[in-house]
C-alpha positions in Angstrom: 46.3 31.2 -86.5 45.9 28.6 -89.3 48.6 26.5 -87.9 47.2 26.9 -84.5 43.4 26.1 -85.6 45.0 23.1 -87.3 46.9 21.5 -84.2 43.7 21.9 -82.0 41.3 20.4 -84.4 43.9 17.8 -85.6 42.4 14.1 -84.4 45.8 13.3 -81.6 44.0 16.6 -79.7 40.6 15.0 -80.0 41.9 12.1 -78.4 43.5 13.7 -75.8 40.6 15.7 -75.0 38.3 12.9 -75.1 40.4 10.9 -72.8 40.7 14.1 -70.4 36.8 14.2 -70.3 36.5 10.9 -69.0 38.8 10.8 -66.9 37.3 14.3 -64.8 33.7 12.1 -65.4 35.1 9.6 -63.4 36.3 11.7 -60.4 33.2 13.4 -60.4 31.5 10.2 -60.1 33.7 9.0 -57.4 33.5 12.0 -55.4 29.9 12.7 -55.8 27.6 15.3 -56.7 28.6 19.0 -57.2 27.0 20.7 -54.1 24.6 23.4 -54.4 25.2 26.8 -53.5 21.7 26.9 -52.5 21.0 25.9 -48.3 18.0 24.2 -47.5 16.0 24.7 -44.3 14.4 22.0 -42.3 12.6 21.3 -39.5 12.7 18.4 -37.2 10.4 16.0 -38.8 10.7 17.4 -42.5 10.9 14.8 -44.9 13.9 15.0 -47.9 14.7 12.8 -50.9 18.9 12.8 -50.4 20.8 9.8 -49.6 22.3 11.2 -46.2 18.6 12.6 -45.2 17.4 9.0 -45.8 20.2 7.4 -43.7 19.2 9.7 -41.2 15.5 8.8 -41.4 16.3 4.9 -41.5 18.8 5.5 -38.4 16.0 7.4 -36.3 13.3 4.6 -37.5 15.9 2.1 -36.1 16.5 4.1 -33.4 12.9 4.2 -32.5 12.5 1.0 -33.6 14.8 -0.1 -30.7 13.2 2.2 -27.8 9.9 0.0 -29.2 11.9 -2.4 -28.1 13.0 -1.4 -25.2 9.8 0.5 -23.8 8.6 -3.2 -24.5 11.4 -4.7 -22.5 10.3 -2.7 -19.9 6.8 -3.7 -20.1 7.6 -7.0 -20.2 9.8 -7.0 -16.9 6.9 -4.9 -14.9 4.5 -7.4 -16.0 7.0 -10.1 -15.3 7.6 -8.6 -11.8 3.6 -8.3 -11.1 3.4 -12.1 -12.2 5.7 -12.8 -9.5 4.1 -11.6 -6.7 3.2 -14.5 -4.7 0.4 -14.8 -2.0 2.8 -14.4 0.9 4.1 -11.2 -0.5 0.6 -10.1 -1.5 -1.1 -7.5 0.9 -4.3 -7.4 -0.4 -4.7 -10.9 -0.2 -3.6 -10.8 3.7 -5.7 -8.1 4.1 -8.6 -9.8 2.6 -8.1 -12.6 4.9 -8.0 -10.2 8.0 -10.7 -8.3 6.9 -12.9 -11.8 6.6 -11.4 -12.8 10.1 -12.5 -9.5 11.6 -16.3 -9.6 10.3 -16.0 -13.3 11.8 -15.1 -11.0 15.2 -18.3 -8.9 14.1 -20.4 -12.1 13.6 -19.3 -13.0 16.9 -20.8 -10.3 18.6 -24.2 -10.4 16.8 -24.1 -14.1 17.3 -23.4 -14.0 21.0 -26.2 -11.1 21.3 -28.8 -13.8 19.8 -28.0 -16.8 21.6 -25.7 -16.5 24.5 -26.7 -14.9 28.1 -25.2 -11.3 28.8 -23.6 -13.1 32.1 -21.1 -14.2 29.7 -20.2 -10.7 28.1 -16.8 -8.9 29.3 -17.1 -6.0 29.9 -13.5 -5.1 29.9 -12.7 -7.0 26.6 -15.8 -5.3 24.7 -15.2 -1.3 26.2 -11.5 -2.5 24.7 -13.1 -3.8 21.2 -14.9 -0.8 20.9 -11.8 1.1 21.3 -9.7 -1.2 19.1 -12.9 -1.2 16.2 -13.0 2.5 15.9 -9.3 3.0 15.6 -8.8 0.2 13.1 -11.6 1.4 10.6 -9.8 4.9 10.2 -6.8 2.6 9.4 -8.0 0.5 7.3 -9.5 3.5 5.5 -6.4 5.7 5.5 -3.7 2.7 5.0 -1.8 1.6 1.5 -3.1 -0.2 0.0 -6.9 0.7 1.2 -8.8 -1.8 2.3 -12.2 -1.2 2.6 -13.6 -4.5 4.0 -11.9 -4.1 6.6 -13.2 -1.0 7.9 -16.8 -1.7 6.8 -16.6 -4.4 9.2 -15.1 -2.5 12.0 -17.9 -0.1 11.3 -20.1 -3.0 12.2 -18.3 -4.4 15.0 -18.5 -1.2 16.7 -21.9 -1.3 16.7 -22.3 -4.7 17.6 -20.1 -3.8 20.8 -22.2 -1.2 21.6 -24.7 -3.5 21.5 -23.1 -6.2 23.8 -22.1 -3.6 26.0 -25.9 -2.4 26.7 -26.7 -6.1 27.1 -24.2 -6.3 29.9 -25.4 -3.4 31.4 -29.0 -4.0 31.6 -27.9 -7.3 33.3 -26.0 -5.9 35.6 -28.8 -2.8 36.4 -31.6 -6.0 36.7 -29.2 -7.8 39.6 -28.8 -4.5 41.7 -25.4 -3.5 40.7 -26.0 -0.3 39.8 -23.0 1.3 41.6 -21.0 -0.8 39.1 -23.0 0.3 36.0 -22.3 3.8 37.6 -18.6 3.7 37.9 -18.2 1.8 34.1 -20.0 5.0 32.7 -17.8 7.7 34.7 -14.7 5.2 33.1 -16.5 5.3 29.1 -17.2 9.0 29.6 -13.8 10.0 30.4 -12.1 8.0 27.8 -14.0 9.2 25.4 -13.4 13.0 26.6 -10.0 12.1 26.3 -9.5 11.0 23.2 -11.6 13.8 21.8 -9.2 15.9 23.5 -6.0 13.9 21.8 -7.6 14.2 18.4 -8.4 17.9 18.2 -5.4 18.8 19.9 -3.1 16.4 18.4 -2.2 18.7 15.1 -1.3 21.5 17.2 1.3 19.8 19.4 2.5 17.2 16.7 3.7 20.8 14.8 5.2 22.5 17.9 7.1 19.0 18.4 8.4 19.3 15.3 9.2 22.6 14.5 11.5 22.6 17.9 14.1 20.3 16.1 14.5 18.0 19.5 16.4 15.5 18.0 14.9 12.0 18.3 11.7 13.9 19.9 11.0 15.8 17.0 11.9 12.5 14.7 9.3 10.2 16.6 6.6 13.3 16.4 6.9 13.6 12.6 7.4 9.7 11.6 4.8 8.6 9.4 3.3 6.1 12.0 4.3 8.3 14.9 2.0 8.8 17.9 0.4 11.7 16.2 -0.8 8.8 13.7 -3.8 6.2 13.8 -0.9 3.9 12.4 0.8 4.1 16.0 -2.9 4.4 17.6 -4.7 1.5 15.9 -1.8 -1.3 16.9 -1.7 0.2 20.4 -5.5 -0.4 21.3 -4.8 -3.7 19.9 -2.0 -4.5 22.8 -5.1 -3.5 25.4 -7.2 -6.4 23.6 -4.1 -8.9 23.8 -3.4 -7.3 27.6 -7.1 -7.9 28.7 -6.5 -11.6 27.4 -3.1 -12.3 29.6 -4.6 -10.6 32.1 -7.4 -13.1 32.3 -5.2 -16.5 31.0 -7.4 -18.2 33.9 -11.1 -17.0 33.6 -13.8 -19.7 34.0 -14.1 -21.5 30.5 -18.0 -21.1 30.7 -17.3 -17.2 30.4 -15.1 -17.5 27.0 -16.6 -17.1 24.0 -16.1 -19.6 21.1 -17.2 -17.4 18.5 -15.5 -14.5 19.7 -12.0 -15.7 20.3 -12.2 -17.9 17.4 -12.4 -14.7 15.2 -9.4 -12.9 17.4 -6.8 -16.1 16.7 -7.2 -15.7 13.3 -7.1 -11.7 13.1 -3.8 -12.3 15.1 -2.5 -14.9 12.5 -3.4 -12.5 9.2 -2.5 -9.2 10.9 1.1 -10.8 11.7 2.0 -10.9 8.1 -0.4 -8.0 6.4 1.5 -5.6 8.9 5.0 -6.3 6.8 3.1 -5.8 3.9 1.2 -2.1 4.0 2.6 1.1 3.2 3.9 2.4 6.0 5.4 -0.7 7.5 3.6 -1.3 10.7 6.4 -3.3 12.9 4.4 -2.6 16.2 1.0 -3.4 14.2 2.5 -7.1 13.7 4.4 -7.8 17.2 1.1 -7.3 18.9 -0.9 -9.5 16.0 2.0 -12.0 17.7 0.8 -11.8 21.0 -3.0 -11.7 20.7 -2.9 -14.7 18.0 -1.1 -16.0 21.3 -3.3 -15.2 24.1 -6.5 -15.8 22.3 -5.1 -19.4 20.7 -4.7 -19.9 24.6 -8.0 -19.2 25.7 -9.4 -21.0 22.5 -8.0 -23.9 23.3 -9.3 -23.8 27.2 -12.6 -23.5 25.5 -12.3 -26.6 23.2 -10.9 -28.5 25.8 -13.8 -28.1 28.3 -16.3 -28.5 26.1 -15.8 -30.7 23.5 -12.7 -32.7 24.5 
């Protein structure tokens, strides 16, 4: 025991054991820490002090950092994209303009009931502008996106119709054609018997159309601006405005109004384009804008021509 007590304590074993101590220091070092035999719990957003923890926290604050970004990207390009909407591509902006071309239709009529004689009035053009008001200010109320002018002022121009129409009427009463006045009315009353008729009806049929899967029958029934829609409606009683205009290319100059088909050139200029433009896309809405900016251009330049050329 002596001799072993003196070989462990002797300084050569000191040395060795001191250089064996720093040697294990050094791997330890290298390798890291000794882990724990304890296991720690966390949440998802708990907060920790270790290295690894904190290269986790610093990779999901760059990661958020970078959907920052991104959500800010996208942000950008939206806003970007609104900025480049143009006024041709802009339907409230042809919409406004139709809407301010259609009260000029409205204006029209009040103006013509103030200062021009009722010998003047047409009767077929305003029973058809009645028609064509009515349907257009459920559109304009129902359509994307909603444009309210323009079915405040075919509120009005209904009215204002109505209006012209009793001033044609009383005319005609006052120079003994009351047979005439008589058959107009039978005419009003069974249109409007009619369409009542279509309307309450409509839902019924539209829903048998489409529930019997006819094919391109049962397509057309359940398209957004099918005939069972204003949006296939409205453009329609539009074609009876541009008809009643061809059907009349040569009526005495002294009967055309100036105000009135003025107002209709336009609305068939700004209706072209705000058709492509509204949700749903009204293709039959801006062929017949085509051919009443046509017909009435016609007549308004017959009207210029004889009395101020």
């Amino acid at each position: 025991m002596a001799i072993i007590s003196r070989i462990i304590f002797s300084p050569p074993t000191k040395q060795a054991s001191t250089a064996l101590l720093l040697r294990s220091t050094r791997v330890t070092n290298f390798l890291g820490p000794k882990p724990s035999n304890k296991i720690a719990i966390r949440r998802f957003a708990d907060k920790t002090t270790s290295n690894g923890t904190a290269a986790t926290e610093n990779a999901t604050s760059a990661g958020t950092k970078t959907g920052g970004t991104g959500s800010s990207s996208s942000s950008s390009s939206s806003s970007s994209s609104n900025n480049n909407t143009t006024w041709w591509n802009d339907a409230k902006f042809w919409g406004g303009a139709g809407a301010i071309a259609g009260w000029g239709m409205s204006g029209a009529a009040i103006y013509d009931a103030v200062q021009s004689s009722p010998e003047v009035i047409s009767l077929n053009m305003t029973g058809v502008l009645i028609v064509y008001s009515s349907l257009f200010a459920r559109w304009a109320w129902i359509v994307k996106p909603q444009n309210l002018l323009l079915s405040a002022c075919h509120v009005t121009n209904v009215g204002a119709q109505i209006n012209q129409m009793r001033r044609a009427l009383e005319y005609k009463r006052s120079n003994g054609e009351d047979e005439a006045v008589n058959d107009i009315l039978m005419k009003a009353g069974a249109t409007a018997v009619a369409g009542a008729a279509f309307v309450l009806g409509g839902p019924a049929l539209q829903n048998a159309l489409v529930n019997a899967n006819l094919g391109v029958v049962s397509t057309v029934a359940g398209a957004d601006a099918g005939p069972f829609t204003v949006h296939f409606w409205a453009p329609m009683s539009k074609w009876l405005i541009s008809g009643a205009s061809f059907f009349e290319l040569d009526r005495p100059t002294d009967k055309i109004s100036l105000a009135q088909y003025s107002a209709l050139t336009l609305t068939g200029f700004f209706f072209s384009r705000y058709a492509l433009l509204v949700t749903p896309i009204n293709y039959t809405l801006c062929s017949v804008n085509v051919a009443l900016f046509g017909s009435s251009a016609w007549h308004l330049g017959r009207k210029i021509k004889a009395d101020f050329l």
